[in-house]
C-alpha positions as MATLAB code, in Angstrom:
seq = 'XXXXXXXXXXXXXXXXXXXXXXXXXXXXXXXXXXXXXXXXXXXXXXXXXXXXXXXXXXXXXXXXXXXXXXXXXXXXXXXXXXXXXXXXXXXXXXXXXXXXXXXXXXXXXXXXXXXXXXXXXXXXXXXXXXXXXXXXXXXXXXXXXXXXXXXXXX';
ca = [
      24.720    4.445   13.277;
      25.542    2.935   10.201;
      23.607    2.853    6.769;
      22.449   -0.413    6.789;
      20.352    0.826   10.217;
      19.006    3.867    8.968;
      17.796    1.969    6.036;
      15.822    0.521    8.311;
      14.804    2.972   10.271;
      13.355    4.776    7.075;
      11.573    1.364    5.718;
      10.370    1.024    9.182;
       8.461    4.229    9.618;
       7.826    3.979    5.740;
       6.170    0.663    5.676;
       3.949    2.242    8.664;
       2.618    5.346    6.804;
       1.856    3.437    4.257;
       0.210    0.485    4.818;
      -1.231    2.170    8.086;
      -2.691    4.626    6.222;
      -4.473    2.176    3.757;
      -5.559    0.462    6.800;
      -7.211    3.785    8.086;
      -8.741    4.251    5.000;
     -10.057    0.934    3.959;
     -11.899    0.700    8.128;
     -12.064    4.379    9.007;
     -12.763    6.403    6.044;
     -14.907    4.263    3.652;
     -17.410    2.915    6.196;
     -17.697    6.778    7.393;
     -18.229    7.581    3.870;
     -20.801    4.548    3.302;
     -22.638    5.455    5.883;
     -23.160    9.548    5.445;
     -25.276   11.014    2.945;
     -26.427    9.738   -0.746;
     -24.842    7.004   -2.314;
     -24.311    9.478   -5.274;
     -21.390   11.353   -3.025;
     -19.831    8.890   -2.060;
     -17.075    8.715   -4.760;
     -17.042   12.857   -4.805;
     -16.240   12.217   -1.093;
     -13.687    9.248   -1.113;
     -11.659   11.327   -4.194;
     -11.338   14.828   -1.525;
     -10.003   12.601    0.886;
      -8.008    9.843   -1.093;
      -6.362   12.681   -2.515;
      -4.972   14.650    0.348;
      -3.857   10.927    1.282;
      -2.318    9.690   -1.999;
       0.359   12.442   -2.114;
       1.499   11.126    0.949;
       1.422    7.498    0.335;
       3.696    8.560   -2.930;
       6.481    9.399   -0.595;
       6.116    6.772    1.916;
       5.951    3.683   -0.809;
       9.105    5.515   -2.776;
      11.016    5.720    0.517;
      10.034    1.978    1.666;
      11.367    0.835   -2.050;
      14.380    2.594   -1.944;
      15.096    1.649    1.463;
      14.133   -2.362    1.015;
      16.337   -2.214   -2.110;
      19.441   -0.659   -0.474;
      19.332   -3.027    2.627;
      18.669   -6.208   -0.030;
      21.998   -4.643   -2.044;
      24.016   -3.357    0.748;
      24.053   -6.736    2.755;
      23.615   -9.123   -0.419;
      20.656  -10.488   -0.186;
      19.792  -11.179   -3.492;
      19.948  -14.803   -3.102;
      17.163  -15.110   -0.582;
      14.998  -14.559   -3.708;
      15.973  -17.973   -4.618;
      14.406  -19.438   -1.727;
      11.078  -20.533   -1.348;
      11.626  -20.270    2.451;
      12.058  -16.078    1.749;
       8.509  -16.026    0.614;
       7.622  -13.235    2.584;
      10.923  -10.964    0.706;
       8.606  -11.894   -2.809;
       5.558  -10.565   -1.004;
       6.889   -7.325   -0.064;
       8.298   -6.423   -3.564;
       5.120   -7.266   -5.055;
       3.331   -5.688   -3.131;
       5.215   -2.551   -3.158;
       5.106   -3.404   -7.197;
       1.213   -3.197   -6.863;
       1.332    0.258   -4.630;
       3.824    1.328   -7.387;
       1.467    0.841  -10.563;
      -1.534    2.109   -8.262;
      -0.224    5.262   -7.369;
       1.890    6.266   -9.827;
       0.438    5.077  -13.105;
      -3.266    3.182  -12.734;
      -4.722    6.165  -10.504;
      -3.413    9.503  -12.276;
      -4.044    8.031  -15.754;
      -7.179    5.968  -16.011;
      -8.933    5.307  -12.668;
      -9.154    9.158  -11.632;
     -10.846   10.217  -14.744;
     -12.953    6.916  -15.199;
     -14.682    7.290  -11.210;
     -15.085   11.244  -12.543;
     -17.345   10.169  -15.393;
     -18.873    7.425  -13.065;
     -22.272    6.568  -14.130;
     -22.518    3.663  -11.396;
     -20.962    5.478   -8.581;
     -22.394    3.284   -5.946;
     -21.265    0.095   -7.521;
     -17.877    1.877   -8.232;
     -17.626    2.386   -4.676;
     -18.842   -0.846   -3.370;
     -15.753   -1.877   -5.741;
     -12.796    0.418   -4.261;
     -14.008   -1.261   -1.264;
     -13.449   -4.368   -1.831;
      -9.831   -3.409   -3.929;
      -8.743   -1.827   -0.217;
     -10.172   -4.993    1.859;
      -8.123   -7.325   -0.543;
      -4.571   -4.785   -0.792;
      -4.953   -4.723    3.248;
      -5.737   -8.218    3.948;
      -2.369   -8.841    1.404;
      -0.781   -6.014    3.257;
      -1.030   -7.233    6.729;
       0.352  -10.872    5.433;
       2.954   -9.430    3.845;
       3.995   -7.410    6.949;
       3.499  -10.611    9.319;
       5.429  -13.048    7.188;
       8.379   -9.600    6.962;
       8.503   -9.773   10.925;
       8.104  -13.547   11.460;
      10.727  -14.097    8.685;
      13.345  -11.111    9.786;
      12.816  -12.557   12.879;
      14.171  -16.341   11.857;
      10.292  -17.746   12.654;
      10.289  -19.655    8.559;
];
């Protein structure tokens, strides 16, 4: 096996942690959350399980960047970013760019400590709801246009 497949091998299983964990939070957990006890709890609730989740999605989105990276380098691919036609390459680093500011720098230094000190906490909620339904929905083009276009189908 060479380096170039175990690149993406680990972007693979990376991309699936990931984004299949935001998928099982944005249409498992929330709507379980919505729909058990006061609206009050709800963003006490979503932070005790976002949390045991976000350390996780840390490693996965670092290991899906590294790996994307080293296969764009290691088989010179830098030119597809030229071409409209490799729209799907700009919609995976964004979106990885969006992950990137989420988890590392928006969450830990401002949104953690502003849903703390919530004084809406239902409409706060209703929010992160709708943030997840968008990053998904993105998510899930993202990773159809990546297959379609590795795949020769644009």
């Amino acid at each position: 096996m060479d380096d170039f497949a175990l690149a993406r091998i680990v972007h693979v299983v990376a991309v699936l942690f990931w984004i299949g964990g935001v998928g099982f939070v944005t249409w498992v957990v929330m709507p379980t959350i919505r729909h058990s006890g006061p609206p009050a709890d709800r963003l006490g609730k979503f932070h005790a399980i976002e949390g045991r989740f976000a350390g996780q999605a840390k490693i996965w989105v670092l290991l899906a960047g590294a790996s994307g990276f080293w296969m764009v380098h290691r088989a010179e691919m830098w030119s597809r970013f030229a071409d409209p036609s490799f729209w799907w390459m700009h919609a995976m680093v964004a979106l990885w760019a969006v992950f990137t500011l989420m988890l590392f720098i928006i969450e830990p230094l401002f949104l953690h400590r502003r849903l703390a000190t919530s004084r809406t906490p239902q409409a706060d909620f209703a929010r992160l709801e709708r943030v997840h339904h968008i990053l998904i929905m993105l998510s899930l083009i993202t990773l159809g246009g990546a297959v379609g276009g590795s795949h020769g189908l644009f």
